[in-house]
C-alpha beads as a LAMMPS data file, in Angstrom:
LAMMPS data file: protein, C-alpha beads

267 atoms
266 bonds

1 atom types
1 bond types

-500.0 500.0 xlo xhi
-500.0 500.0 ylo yhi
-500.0 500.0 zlo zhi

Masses

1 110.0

Atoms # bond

1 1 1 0.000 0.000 0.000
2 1 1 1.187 3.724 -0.675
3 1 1 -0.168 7.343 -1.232
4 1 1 -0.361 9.338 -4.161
5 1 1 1.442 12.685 -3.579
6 1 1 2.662 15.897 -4.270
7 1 1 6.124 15.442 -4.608
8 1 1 8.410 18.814 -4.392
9 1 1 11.986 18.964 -6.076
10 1 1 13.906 20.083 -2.725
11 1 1 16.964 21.334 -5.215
12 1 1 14.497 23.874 -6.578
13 1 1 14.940 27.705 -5.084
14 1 1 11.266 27.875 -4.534
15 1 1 9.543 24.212 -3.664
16 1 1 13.125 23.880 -1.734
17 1 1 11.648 26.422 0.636
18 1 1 10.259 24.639 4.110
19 1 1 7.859 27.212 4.563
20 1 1 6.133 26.863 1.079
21 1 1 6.032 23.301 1.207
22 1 1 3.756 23.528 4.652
23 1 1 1.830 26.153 2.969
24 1 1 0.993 24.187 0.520
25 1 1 0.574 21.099 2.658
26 1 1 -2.267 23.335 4.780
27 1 1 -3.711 24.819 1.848
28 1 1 -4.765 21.589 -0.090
29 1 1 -8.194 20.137 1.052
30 1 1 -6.948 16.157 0.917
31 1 1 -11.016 15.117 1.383
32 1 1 -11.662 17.343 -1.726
33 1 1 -9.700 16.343 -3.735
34 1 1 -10.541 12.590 -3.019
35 1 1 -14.088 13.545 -3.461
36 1 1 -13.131 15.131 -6.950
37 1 1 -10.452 13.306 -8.106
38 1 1 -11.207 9.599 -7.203
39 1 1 -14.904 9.611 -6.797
40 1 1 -14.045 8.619 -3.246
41 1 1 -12.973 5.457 -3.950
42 1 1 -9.290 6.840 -2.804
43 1 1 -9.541 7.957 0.669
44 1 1 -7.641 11.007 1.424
45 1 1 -4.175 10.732 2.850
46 1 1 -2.107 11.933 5.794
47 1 1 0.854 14.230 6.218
48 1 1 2.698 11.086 8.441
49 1 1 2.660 8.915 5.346
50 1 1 0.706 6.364 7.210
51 1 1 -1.664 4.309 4.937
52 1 1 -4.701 4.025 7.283
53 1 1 -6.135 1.658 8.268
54 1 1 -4.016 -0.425 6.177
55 1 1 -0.932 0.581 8.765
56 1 1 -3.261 1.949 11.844
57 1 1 -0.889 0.404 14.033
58 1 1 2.290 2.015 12.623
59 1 1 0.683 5.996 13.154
60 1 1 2.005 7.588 15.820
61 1 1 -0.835 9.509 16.906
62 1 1 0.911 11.697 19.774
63 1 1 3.407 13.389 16.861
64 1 1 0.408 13.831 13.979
65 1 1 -1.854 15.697 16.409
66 1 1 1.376 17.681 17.208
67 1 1 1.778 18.794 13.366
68 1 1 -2.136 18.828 12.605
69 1 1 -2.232 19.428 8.905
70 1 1 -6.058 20.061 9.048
71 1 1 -6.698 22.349 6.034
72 1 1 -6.148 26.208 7.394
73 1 1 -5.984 28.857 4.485
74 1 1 -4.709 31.957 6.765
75 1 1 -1.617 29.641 8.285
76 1 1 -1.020 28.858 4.614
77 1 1 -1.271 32.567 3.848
78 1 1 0.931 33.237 7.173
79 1 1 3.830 31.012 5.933
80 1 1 3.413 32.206 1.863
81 1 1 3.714 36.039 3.366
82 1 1 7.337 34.972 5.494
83 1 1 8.513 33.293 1.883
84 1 1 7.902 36.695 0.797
85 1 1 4.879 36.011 -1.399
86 1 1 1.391 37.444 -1.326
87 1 1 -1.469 38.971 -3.425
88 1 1 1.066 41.079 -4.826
89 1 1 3.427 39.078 -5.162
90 1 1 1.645 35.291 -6.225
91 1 1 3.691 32.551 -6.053
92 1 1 3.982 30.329 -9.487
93 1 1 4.613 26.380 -9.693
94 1 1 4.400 24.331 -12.262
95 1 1 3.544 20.492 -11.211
96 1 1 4.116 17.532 -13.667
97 1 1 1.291 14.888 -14.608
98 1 1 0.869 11.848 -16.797
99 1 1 -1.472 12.603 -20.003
100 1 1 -3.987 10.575 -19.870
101 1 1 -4.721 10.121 -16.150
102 1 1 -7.890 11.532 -16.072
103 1 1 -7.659 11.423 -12.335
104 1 1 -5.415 12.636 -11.555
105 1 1 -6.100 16.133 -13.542
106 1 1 -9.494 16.114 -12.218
107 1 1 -7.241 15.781 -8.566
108 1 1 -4.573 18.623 -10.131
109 1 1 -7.589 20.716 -11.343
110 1 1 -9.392 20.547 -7.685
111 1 1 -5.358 21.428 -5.960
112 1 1 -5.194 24.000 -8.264
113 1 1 -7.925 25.695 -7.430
114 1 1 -7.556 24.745 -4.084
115 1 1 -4.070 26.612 -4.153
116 1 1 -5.677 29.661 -5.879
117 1 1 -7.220 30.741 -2.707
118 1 1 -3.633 31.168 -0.712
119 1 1 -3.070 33.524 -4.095
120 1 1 -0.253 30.553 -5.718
121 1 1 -0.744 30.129 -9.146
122 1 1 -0.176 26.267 -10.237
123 1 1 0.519 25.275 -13.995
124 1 1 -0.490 21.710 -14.474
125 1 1 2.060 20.037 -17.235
126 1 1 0.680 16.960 -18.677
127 1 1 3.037 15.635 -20.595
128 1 1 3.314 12.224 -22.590
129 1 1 4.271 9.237 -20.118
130 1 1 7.795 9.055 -21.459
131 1 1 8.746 12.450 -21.024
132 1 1 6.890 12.490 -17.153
133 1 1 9.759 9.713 -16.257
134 1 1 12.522 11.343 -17.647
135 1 1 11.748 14.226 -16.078
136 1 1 11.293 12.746 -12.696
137 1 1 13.730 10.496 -12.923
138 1 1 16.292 13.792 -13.738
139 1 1 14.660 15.902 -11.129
140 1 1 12.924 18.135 -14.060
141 1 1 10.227 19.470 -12.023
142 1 1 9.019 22.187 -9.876
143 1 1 6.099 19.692 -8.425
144 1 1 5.568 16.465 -9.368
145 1 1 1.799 13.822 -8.581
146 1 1 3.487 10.787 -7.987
147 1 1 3.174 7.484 -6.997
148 1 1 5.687 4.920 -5.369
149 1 1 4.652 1.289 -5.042
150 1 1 5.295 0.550 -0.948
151 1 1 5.059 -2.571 0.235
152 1 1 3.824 -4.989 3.185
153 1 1 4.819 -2.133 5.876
154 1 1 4.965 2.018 5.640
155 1 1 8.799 1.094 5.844
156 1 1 8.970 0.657 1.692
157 1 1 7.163 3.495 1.114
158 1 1 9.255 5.717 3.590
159 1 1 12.319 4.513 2.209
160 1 1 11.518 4.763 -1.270
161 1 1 11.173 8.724 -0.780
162 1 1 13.751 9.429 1.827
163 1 1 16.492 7.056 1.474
164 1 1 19.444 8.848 -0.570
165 1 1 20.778 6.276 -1.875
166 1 1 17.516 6.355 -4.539
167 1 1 18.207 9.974 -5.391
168 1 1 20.455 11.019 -7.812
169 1 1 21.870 14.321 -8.317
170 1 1 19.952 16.870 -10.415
171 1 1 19.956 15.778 -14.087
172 1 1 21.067 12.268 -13.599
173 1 1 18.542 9.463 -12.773
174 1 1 16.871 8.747 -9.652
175 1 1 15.280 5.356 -8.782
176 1 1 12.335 6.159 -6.231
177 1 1 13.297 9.675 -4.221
178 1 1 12.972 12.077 -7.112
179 1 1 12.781 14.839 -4.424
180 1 1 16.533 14.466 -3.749
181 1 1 15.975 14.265 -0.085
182 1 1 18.877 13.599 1.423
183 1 1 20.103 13.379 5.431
184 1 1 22.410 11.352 6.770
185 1 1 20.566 10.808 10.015
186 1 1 17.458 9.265 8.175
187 1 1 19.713 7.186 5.501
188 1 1 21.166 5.365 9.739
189 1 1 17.441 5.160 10.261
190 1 1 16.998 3.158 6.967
191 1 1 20.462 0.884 7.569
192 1 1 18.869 0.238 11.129
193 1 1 15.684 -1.439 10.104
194 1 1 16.130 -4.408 8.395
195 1 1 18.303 -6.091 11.679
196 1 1 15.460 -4.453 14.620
197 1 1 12.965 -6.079 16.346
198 1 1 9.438 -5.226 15.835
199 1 1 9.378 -2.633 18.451
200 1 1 12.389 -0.805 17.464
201 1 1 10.972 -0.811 13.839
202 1 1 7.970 0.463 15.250
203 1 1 10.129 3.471 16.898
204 1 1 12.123 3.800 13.574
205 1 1 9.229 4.386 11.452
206 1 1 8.073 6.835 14.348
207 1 1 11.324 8.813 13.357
208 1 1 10.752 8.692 9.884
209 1 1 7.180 9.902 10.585
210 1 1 8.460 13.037 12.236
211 1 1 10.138 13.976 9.086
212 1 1 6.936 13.639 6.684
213 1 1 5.929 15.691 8.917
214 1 1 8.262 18.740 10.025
215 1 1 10.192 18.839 6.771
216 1 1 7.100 18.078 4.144
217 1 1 9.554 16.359 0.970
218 1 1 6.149 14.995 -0.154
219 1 1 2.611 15.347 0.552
220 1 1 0.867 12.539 0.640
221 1 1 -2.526 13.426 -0.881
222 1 1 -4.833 9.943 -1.332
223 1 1 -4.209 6.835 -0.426
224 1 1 -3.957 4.386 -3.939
225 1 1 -5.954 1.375 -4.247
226 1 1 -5.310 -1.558 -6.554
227 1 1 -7.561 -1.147 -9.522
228 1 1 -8.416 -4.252 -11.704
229 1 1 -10.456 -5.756 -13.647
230 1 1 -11.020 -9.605 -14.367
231 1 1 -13.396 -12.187 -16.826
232 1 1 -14.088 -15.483 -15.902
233 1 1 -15.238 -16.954 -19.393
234 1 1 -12.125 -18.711 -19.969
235 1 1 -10.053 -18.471 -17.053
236 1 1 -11.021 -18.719 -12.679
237 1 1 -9.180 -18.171 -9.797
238 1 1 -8.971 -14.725 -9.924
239 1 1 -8.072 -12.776 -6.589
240 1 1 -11.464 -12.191 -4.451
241 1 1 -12.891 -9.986 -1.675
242 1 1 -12.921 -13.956 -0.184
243 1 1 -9.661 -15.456 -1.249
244 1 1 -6.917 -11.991 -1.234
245 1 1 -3.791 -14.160 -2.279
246 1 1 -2.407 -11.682 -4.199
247 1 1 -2.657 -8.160 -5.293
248 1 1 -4.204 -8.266 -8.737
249 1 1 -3.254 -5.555 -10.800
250 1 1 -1.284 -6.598 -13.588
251 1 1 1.497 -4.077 -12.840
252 1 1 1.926 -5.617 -9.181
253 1 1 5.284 -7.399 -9.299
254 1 1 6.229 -10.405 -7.924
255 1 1 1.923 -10.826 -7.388
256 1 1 1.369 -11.111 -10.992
257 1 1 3.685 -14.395 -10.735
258 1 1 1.259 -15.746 -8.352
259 1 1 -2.019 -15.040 -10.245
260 1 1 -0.775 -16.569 -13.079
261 1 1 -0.223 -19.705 -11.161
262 1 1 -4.013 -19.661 -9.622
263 1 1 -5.499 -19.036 -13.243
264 1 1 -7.256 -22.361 -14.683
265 1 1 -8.706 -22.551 -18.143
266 1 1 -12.848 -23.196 -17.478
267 1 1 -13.800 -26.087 -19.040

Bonds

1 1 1 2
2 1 2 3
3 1 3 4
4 1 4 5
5 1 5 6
6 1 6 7
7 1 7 8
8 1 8 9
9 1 9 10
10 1 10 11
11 1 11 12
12 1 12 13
13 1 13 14
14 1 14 15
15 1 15 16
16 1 16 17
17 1 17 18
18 1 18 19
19 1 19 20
20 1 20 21
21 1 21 22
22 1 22 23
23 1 23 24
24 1 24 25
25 1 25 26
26 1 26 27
27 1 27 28
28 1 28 29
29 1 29 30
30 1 30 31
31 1 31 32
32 1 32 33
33 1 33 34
34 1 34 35
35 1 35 36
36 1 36 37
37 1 37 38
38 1 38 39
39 1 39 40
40 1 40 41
41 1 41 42
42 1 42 43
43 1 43 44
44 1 44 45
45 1 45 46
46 1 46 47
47 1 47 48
48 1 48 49
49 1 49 50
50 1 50 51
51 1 51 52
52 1 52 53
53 1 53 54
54 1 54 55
55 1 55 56
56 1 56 57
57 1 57 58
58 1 58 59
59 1 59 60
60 1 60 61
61 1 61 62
62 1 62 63
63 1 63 64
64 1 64 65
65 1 65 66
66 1 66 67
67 1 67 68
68 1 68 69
69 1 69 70
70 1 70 71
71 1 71 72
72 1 72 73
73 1 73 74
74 1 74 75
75 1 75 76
76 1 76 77
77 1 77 78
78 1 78 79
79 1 79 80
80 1 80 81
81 1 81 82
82 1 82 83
83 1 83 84
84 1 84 85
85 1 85 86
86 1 86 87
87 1 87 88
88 1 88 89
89 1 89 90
90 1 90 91
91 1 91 92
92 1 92 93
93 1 93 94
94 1 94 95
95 1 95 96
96 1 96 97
97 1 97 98
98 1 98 99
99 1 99 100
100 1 100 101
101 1 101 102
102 1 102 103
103 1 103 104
104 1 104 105
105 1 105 106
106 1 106 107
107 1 107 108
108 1 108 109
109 1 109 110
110 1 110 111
111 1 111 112
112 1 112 113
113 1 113 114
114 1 114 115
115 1 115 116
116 1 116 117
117 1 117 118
118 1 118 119
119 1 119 120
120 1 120 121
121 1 121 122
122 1 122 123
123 1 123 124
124 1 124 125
125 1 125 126
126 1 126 127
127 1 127 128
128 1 128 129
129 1 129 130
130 1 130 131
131 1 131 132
132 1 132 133
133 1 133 134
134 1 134 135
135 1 135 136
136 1 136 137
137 1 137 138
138 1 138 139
139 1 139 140
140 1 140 141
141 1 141 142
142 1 142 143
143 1 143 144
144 1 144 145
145 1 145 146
146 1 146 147
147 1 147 148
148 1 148 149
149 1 149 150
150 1 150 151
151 1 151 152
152 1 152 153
153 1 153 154
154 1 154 155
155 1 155 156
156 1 156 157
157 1 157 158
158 1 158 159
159 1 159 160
160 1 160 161
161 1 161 162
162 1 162 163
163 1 163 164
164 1 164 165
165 1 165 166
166 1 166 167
167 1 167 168
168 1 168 169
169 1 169 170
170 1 170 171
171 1 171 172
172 1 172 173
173 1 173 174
174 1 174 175
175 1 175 176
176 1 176 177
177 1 177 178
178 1 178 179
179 1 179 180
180 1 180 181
181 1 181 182
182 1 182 183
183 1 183 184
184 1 184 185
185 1 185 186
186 1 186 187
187 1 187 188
188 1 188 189
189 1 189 190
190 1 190 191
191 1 191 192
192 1 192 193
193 1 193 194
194 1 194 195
195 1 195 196
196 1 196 197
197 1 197 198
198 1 198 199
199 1 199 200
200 1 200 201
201 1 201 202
202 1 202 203
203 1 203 204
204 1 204 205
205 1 205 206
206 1 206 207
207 1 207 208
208 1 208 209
209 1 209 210
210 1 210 211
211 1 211 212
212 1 212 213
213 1 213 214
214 1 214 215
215 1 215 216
216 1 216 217
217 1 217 218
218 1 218 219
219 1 219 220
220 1 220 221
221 1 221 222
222 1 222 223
223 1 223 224
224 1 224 225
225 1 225 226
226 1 226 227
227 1 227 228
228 1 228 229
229 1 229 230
230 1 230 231
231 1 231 232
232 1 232 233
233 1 233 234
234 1 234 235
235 1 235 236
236 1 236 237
237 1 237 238
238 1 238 239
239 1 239 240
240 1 240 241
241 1 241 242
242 1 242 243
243 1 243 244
244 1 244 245
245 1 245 246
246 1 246 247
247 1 247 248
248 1 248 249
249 1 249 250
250 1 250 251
251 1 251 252
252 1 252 253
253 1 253 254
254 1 254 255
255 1 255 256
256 1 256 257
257 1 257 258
258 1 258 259
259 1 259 260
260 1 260 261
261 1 261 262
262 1 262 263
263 1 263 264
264 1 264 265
265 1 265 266
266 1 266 267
């Protein structure tokens, strides 16, 4: 499970700023947006990262009620006016999109307008899905809606977006972190994992929340769900509500493996 987001290119003058990234963070209405976008059928996400209730076990509630990221235009319009930006002086963006996803411009469409209020004027760039990698992947981007893939725990996610050693520098390719976060102390946090026990993971991914959340490198806007679509004329054991083996979208990799090895011709 992961989150689509709003990723920022931290190398970037502007989107680098901390203060305009939490502006933007409490300027976007998250339910909105999954109302507008995704027909509701992607619940909004959180500013921790935390899939819920996928992960409910993994938030740490104490630190997200610390950084409530509640939608409040006149904080957004407090931290805009000490980036030196206001009615006067609007802020412009440009954030990068895959032609064709008719979501997510509906989603884009709804920020944007969303964003218009705190006087920051965003240029959606759909561009072909080629080009929307290679720029991504070479950091070519003032915003970017993006996607990771995650995994069994908010770990994969986490690690996909702040571990440097996916990030590249500007103009050469990065894997997963096309933000170009980088920090030493999180990258420890990372190396630490894989050889803790459950409750030191637990206090790990705590850590990792707290920088979601203070330092905004993404923002996590809904929560993605694994569309598909089956036909049993010729072929059953499909992946159902009942029997969850796998995920089932044909993209999912290693899953797709295992569906292939449930599938039996119908006689």
């Amino acid at each position: 499970m992961a989150n689509v987001s709003l990723a920022f290119n931290l190398k970037h003058p502007v989107s680098g700023n901390l203060a305009v990234r939490q502006a933007i963070a409490y300027a976007v209405n998250r339910d909105n947006v999954s109302k507008v976008g995704e027909d509701g059928q992607q619940p909004a996400g959180n500013q921790s990262g935390i899939v819920l209730p996928t992960f409910q076990s993994w938030l740490d509630k104490d630190l997200a009620s610390q950084h409530d990221y509640t939608t409040n235009l006149d904080k957004a319009k407090q931290l805009l006016s000490s980036a030196g930006y206001s009615s006067s002086n609007p802020l412009k963006l440009s954030v990068l999109t895959v032609s064709g996803y008719t979501d997510w411009d509906a989603s884009l469409q709804e920020i944007k307008q969303q964003l218009a209020k705190v006087d920051i004027d965003l240029t959606v760039q759909d561009v072909a899905g080629q080009t929307y990698d290679s720029r991504i992947y070479k950091g070519d981007f003032d915003l970017a809606y993006i996607a990771e893939t995650g995994g069994p725990a908010p770990y994969y996610e986490l690690r996909q977006m702040l571990y440097s050693g996916n990030t590249a520098p500007l103009g050469q390719n990065a894997s997963t972190n096309y933000m170009r976060f980088s920090d030493p102390a999180v990258d420890a946090l990372f190396e630490q994992y894989a050889g803790a026990g459950e409750d030191e993971q637990h206090q790990i991914v705590d850590k990792l929340q707290e920088v979601m959340l203070t330092q905004v490198p993404v923002i996590p806007i809904t929560e993605s769900v694994n569309w598909f679509q089956y036909n049993t004329k010729s072929f059953s054991g499909w992946p159902t509500e009942q029997d969850q083996y796998a995920l089932p979208s044909p993209y999912s990799i290693p899953d797709v493996e295992q569906v292939l090895l449930h599938l039996k011709p119908v006689k």
